[in-house]
MARFI-993808 format. One record per atom (N, C-alpha, C): residue number from 1; residue in three letters; atom name; x, z, y. Coordinates in nm, 3 decimals. Last residue first. Example, Ala and Ser with C-alpha at 12.3 -4.5 7.8 and 13.67 -1.06 7.14 Angstrom:
BEGIN
rec pos:2 | code:SER | site:N | c1:1.285 | c3:0.708 | c2:-0.225
rec pos:2 | code:SER | site:CA | c1:1.367 | c3:0.714 | c2:-0.106
rec pos:2 | code:SER | site:C | c1:1.290 | c3:0.787 | c2:0.003
rec pos:1 | code:ALA | site:N | c1:1.319 | c3:0.780 | c2:-0.569
rec pos:1 | code:ALA | site:CA | c1:1.230 | c3:0.780 | c2:-0.450
rec pos:1 | code:ALA | site:C | c1:1.320 | c3:0.780 | c2:-0.330
END
This chain:
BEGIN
rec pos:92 | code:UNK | site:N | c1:10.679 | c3:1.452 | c2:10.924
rec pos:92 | code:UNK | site:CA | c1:10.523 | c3:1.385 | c2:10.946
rec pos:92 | code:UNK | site:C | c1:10.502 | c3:1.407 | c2:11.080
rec pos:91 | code:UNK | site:N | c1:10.890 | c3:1.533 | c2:10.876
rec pos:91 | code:UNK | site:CA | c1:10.853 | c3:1.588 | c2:10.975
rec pos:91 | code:UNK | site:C | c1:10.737 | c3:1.496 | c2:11.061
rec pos:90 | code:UNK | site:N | c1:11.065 | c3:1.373 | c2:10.678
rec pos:90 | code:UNK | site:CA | c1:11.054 | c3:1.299 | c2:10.772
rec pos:90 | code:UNK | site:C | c1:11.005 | c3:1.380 | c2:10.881
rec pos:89 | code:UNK | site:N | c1:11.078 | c3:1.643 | c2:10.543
rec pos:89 | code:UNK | site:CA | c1:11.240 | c3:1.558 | c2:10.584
rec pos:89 | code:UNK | site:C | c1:11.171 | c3:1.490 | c2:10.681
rec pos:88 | code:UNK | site:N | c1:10.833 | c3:1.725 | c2:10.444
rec pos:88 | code:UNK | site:CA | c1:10.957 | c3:1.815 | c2:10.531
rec pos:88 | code:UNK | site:C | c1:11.087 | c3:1.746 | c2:10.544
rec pos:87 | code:UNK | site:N | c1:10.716 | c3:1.486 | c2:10.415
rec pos:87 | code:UNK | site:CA | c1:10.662 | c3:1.552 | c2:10.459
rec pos:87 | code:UNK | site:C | c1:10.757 | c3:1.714 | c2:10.539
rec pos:86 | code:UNK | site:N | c1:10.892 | c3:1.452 | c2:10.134
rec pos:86 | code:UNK | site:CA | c1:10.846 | c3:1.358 | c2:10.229
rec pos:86 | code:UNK | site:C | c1:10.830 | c3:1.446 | c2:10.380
rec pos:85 | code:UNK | site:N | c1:10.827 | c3:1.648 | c2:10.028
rec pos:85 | code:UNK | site:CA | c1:10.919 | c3:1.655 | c2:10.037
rec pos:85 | code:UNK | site:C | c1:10.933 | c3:1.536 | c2:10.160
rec pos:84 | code:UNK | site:N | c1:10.513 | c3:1.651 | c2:9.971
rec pos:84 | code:UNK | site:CA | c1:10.596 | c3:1.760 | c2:10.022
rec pos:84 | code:UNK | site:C | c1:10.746 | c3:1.738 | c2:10.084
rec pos:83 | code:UNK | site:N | c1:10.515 | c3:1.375 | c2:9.849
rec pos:83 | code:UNK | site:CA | c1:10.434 | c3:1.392 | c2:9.940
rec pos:83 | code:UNK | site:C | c1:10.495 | c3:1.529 | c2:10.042
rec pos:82 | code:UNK | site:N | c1:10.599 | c3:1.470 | c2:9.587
rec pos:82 | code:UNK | site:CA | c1:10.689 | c3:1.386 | c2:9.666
rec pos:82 | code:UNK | site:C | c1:10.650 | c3:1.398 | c2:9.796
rec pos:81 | code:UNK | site:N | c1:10.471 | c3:1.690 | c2:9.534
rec pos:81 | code:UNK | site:CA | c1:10.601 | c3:1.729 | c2:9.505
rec pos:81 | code:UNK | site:C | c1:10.700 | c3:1.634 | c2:9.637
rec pos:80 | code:UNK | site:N | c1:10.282 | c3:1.506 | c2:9.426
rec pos:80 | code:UNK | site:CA | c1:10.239 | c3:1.606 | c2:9.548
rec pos:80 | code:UNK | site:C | c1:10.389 | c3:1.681 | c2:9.590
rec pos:79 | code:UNK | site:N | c1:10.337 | c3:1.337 | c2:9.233
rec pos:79 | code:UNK | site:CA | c1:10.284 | c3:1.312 | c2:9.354
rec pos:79 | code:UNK | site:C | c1:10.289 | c3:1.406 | c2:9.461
rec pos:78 | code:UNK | site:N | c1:10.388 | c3:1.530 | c2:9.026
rec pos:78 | code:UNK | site:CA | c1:10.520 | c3:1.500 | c2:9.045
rec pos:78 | code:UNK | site:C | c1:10.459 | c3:1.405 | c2:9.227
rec pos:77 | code:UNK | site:N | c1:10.058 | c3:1.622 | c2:8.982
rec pos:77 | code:UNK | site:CA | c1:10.232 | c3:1.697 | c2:9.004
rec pos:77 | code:UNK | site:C | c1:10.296 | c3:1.625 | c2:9.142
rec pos:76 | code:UNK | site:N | c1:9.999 | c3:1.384 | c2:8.919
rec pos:76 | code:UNK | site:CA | c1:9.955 | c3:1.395 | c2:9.022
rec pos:76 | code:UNK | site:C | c1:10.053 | c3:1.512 | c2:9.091
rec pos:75 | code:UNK | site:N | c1:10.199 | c3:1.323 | c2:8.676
rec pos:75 | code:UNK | site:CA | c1:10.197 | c3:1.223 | c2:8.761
rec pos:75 | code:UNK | site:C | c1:10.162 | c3:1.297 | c2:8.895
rec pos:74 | code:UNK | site:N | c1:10.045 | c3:1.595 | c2:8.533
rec pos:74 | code:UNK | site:CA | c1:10.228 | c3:1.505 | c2:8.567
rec pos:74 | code:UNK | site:C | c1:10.276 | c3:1.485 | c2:8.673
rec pos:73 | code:UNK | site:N | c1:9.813 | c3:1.449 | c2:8.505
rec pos:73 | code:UNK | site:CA | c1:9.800 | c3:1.615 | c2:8.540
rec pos:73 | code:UNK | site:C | c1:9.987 | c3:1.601 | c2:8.582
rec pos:72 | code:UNK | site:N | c1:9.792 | c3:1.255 | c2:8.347
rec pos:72 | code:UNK | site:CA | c1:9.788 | c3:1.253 | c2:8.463
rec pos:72 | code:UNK | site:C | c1:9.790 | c3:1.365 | c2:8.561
rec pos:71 | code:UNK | site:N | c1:9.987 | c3:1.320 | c2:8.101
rec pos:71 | code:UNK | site:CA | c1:9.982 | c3:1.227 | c2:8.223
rec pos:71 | code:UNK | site:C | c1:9.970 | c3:1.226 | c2:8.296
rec pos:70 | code:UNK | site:N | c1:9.722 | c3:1.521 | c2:8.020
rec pos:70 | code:UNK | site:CA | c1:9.863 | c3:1.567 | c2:8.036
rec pos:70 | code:UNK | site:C | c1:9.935 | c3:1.446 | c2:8.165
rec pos:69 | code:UNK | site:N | c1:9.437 | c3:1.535 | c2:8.086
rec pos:69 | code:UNK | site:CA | c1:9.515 | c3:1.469 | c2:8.077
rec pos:69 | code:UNK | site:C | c1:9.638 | c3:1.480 | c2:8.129
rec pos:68 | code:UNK | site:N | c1:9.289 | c3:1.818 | c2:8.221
rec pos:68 | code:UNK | site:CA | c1:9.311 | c3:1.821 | c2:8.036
rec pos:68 | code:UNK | site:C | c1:9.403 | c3:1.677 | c2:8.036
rec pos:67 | code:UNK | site:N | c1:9.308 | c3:1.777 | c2:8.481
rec pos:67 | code:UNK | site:CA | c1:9.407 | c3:1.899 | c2:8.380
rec pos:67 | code:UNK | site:C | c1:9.355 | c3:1.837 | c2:8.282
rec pos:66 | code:UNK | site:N | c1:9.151 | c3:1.514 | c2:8.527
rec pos:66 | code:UNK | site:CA | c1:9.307 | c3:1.526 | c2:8.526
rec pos:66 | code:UNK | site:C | c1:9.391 | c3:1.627 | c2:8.495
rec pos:65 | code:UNK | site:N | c1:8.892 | c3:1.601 | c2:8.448
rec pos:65 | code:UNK | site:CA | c1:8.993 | c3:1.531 | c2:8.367
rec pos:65 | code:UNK | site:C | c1:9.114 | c3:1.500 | c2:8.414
rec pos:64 | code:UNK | site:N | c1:8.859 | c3:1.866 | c2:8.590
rec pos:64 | code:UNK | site:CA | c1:8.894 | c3:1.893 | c2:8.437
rec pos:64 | code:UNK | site:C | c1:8.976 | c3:1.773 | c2:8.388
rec pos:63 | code:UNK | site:N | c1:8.844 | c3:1.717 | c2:8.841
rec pos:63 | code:UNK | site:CA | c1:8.950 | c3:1.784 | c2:8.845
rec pos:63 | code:UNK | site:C | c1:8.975 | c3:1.823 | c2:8.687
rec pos:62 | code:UNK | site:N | c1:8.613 | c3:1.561 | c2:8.791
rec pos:62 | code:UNK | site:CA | c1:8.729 | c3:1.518 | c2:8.789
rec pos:62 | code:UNK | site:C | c1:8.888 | c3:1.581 | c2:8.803
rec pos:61 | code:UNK | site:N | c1:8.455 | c3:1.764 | c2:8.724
rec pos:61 | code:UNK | site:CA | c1:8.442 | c3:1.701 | c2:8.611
rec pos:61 | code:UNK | site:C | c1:8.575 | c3:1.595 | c2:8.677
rec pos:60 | code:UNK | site:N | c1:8.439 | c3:1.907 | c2:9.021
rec pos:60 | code:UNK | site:CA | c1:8.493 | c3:1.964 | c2:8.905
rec pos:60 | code:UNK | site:C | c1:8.545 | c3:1.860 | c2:8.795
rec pos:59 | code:UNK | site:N | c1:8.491 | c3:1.630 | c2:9.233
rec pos:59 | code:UNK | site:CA | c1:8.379 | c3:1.702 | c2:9.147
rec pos:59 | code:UNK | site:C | c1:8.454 | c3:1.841 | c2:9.057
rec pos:58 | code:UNK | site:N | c1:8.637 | c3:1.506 | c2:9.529
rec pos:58 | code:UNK | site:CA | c1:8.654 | c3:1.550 | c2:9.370
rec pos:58 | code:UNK | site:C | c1:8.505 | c3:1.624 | c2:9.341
rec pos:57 | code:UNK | site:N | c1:8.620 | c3:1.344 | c2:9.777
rec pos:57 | code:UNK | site:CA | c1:8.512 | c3:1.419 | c2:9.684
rec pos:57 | code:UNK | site:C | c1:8.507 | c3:1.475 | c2:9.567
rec pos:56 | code:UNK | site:N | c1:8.890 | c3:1.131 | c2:9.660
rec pos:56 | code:UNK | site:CA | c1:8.837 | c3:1.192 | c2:9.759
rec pos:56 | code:UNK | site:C | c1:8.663 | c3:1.241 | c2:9.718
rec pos:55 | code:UNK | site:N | c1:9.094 | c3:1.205 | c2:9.396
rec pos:55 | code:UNK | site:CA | c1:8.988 | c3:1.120 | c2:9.440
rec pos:55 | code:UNK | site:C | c1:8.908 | c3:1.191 | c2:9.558
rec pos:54 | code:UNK | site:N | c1:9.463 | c3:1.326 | c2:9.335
rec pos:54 | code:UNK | site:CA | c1:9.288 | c3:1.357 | c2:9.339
rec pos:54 | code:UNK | site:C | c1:9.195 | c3:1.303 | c2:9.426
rec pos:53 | code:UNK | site:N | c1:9.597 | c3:1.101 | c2:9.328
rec pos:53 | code:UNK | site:CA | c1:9.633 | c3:1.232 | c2:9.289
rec pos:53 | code:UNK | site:C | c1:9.488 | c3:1.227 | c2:9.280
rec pos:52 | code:UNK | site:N | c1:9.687 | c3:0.818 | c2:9.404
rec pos:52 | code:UNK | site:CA | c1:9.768 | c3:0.855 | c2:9.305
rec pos:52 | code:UNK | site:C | c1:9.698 | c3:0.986 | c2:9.264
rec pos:51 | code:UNK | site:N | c1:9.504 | c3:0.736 | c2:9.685
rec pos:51 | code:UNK | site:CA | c1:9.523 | c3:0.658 | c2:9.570
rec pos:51 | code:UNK | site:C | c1:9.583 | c3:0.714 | c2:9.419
rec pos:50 | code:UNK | site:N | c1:9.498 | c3:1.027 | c2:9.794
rec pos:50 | code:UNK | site:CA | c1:9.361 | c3:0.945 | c2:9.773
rec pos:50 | code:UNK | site:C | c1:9.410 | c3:0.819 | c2:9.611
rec pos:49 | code:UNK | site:N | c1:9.774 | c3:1.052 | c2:9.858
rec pos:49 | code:UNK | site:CA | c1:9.720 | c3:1.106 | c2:9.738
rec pos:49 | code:UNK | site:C | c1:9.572 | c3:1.060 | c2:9.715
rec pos:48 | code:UNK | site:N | c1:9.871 | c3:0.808 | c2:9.992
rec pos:48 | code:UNK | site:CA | c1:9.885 | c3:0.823 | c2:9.877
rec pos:48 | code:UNK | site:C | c1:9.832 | c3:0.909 | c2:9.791
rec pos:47 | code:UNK | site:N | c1:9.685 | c3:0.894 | c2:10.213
rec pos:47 | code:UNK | site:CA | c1:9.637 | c3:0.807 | c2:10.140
rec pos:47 | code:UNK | site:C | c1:9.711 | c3:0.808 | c2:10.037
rec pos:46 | code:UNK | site:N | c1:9.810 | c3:1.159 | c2:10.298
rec pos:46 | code:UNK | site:CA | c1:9.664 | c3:1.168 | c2:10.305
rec pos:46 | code:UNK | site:C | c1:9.633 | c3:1.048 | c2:10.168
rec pos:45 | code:UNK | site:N | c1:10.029 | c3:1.127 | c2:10.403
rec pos:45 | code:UNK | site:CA | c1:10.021 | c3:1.229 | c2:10.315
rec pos:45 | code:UNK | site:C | c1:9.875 | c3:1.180 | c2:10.209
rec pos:44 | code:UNK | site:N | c1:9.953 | c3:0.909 | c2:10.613
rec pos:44 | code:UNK | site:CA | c1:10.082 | c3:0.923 | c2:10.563
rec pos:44 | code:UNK | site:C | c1:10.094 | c3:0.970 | c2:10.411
rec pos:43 | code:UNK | site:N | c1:9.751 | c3:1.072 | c2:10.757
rec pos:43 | code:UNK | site:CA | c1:9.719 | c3:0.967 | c2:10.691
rec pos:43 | code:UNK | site:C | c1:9.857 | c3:0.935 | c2:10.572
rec pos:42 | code:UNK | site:N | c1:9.725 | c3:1.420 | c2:10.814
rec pos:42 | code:UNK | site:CA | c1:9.802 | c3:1.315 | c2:10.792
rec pos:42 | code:UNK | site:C | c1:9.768 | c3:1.182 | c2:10.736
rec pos:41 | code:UNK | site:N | c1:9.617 | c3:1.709 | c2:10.743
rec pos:41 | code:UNK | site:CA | c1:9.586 | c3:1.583 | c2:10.853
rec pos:41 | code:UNK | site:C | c1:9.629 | c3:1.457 | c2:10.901
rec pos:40 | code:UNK | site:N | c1:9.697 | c3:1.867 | c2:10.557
rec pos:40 | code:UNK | site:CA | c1:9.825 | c3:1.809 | c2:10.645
rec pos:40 | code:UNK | site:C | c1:9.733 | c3:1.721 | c2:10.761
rec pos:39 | code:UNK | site:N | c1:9.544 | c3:1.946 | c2:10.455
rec pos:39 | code:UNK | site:CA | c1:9.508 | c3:2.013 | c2:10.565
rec pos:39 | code:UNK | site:C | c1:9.623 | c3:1.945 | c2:10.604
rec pos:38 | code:UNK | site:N | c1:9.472 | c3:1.808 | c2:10.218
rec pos:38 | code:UNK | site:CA | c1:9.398 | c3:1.724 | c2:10.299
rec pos:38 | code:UNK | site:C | c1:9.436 | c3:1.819 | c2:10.444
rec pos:37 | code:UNK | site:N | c1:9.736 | c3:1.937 | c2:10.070
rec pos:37 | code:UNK | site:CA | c1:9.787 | c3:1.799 | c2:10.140
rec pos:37 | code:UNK | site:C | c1:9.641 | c3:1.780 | c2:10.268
rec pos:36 | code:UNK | site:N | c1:9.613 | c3:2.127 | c2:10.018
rec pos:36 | code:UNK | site:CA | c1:9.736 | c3:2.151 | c2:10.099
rec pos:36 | code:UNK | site:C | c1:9.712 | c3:2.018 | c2:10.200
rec pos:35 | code:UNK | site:N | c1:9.383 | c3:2.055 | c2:9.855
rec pos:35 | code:UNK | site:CA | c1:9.352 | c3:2.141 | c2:9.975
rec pos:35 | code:UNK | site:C | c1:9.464 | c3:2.138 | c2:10.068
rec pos:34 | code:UNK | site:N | c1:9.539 | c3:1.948 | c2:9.635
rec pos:34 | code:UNK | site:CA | c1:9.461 | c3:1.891 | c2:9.699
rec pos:34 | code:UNK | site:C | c1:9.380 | c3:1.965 | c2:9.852
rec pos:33 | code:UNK | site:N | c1:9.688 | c3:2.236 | c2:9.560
rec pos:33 | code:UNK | site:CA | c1:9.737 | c3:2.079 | c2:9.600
rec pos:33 | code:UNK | site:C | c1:9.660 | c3:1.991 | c2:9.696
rec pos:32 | code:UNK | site:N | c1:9.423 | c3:2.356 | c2:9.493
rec pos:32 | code:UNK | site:CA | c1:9.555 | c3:2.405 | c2:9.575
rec pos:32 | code:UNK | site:C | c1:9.634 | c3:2.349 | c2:9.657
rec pos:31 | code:UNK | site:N | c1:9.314 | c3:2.196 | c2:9.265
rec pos:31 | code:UNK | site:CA | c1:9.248 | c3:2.262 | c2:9.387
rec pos:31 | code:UNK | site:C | c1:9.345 | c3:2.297 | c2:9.522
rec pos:30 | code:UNK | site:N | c1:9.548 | c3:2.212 | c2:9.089
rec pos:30 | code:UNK | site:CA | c1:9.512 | c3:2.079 | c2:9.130
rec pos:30 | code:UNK | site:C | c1:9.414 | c3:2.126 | c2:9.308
rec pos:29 | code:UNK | site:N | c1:9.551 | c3:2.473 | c2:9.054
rec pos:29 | code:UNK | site:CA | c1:9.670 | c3:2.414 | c2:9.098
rec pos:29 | code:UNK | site:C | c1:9.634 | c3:2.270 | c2:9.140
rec pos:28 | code:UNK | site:N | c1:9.304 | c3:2.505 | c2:8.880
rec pos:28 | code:UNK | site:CA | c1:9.312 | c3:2.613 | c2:9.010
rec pos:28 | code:UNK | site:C | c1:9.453 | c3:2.587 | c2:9.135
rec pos:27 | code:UNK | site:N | c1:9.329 | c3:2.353 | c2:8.700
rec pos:27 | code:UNK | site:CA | c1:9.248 | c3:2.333 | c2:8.770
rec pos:27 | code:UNK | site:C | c1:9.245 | c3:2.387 | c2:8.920
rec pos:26 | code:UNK | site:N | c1:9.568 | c3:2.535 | c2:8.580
rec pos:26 | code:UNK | site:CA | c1:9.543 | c3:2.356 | c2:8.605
rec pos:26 | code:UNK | site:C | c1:9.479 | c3:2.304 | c2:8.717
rec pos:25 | code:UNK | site:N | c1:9.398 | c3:2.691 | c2:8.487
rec pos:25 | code:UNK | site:CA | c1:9.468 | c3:2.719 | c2:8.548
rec pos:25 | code:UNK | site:C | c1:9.586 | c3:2.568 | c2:8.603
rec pos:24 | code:UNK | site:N | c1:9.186 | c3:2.574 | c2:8.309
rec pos:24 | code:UNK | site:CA | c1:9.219 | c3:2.671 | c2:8.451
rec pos:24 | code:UNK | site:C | c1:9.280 | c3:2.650 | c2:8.482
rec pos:23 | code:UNK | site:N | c1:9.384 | c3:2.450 | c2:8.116
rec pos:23 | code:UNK | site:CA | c1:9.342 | c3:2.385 | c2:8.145
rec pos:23 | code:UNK | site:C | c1:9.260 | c3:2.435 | c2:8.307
rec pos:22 | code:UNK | site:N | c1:9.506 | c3:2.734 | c2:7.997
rec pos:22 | code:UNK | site:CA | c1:9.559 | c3:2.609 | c2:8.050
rec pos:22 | code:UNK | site:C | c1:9.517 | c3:2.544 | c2:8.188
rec pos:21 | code:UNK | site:N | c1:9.240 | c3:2.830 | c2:7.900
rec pos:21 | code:UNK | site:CA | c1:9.351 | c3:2.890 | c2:7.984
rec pos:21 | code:UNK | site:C | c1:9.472 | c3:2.808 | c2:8.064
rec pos:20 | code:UNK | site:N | c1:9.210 | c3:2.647 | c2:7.717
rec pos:20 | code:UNK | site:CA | c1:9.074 | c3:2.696 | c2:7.811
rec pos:20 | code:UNK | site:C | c1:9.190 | c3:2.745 | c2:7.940
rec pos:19 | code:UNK | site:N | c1:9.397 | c3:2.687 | c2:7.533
rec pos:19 | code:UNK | site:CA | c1:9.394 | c3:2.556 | c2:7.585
rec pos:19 | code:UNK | site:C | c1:9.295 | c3:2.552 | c2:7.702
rec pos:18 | code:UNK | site:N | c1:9.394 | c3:2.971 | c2:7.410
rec pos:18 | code:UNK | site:CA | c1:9.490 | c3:2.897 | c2:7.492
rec pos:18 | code:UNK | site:C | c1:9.462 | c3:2.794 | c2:7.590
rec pos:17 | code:UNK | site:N | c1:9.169 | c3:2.900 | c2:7.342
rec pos:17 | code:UNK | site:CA | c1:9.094 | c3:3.018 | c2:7.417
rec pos:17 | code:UNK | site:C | c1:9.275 | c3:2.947 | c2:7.473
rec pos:16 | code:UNK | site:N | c1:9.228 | c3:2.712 | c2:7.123
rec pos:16 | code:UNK | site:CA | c1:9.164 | c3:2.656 | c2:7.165
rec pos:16 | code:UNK | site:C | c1:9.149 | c3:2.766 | c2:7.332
rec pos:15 | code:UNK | site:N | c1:9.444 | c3:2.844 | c2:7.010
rec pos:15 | code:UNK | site:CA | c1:9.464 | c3:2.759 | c2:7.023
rec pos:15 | code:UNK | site:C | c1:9.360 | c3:2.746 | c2:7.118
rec pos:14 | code:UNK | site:N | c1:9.225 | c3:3.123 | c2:6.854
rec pos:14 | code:UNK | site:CA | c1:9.349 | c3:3.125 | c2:6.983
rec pos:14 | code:UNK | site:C | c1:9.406 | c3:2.979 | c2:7.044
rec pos:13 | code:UNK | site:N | c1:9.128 | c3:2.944 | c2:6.665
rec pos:13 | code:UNK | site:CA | c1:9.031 | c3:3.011 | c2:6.806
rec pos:13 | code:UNK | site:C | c1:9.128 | c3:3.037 | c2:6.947
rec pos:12 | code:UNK | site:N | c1:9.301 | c3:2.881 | c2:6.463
rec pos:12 | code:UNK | site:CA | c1:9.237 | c3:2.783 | c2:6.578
rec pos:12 | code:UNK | site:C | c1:9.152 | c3:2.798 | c2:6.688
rec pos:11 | code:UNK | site:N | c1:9.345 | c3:3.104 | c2:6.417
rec pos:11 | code:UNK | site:CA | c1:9.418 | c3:3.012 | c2:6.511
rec pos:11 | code:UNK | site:C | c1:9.406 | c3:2.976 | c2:6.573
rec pos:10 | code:UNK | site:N | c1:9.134 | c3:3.210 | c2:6.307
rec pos:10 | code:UNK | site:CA | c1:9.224 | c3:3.291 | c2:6.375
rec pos:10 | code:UNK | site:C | c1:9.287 | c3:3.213 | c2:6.488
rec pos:9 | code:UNK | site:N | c1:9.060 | c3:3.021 | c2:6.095
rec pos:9 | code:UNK | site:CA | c1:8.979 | c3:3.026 | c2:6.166
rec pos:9 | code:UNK | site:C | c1:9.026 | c3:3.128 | c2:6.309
rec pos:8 | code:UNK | site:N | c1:9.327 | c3:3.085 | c2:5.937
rec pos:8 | code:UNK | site:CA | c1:9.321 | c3:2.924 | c2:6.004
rec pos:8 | code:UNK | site:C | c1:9.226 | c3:2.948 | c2:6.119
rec pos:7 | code:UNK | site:N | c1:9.246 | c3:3.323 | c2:5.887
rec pos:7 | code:UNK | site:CA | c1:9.379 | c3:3.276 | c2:5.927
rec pos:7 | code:UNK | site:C | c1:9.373 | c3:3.184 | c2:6.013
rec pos:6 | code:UNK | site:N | c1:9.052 | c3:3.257 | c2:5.699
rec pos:6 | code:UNK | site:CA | c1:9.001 | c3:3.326 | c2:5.816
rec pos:6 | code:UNK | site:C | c1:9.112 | c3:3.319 | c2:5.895
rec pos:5 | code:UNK | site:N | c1:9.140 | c3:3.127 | c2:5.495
rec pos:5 | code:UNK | site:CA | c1:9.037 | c3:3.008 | c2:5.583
rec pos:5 | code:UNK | site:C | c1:9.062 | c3:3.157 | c2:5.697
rec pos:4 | code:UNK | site:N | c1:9.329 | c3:3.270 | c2:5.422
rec pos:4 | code:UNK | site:CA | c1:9.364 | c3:3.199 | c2:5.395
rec pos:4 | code:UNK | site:C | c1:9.275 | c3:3.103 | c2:5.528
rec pos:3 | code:UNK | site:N | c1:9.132 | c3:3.461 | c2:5.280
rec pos:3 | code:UNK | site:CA | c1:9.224 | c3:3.571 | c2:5.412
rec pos:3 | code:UNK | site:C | c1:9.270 | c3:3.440 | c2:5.427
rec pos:2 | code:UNK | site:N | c1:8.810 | c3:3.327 | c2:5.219
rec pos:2 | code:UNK | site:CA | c1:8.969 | c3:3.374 | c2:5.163
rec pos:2 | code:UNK | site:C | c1:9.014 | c3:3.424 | c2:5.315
rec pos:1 | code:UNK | site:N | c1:8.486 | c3:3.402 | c2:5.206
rec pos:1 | code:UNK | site:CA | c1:8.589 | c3:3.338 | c2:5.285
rec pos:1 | code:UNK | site:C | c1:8.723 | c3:3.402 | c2:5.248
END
């Protein structure tokens, strides 16, 4: 093996042990979110994120696919952001 392939094989390990790391920690913010909002007790709060953010009963395997999908990992963000803000002006 050249210093050349082991380089590449270097990378692409870190890339990937990156992307693991990410994608946690993603996971551990989607969890967070979704725990905030269901303790608002709020319907208000409650159903847009049922419809826009995280599916009621999440699984793991749905929380991975909304961190590994950039989009929707965003979207559910920029959802919970609104839901917050909402939520301290109107005074749900």
């Amino acid at each position: 093996m050249t210093l050349d392939e082991i380089s590449k094989k270097v990378i692409e390990k870190a890339r990937n042990d990156w992307k693991n790391d990410v994608i946690q920690s993603r996971i551990a913010l989607l969890k967070a979110m979704d725990n905030a909002v269901r303790n608002m007790n709020d319907e208000r709060a409650f159903d847009p994120w049922l419809m826009g953010g995280v599916p009621d009963g999440a699984t793991e395997e749905d929380y991975e696919y909304i961190a590994d999908n950039h989009e929707d990992y965003i979207g559910t963000v920029k959802l919970f952001a609104n839901i917050i803000k909402n939520y301290a002006e109107e005074d749900f």
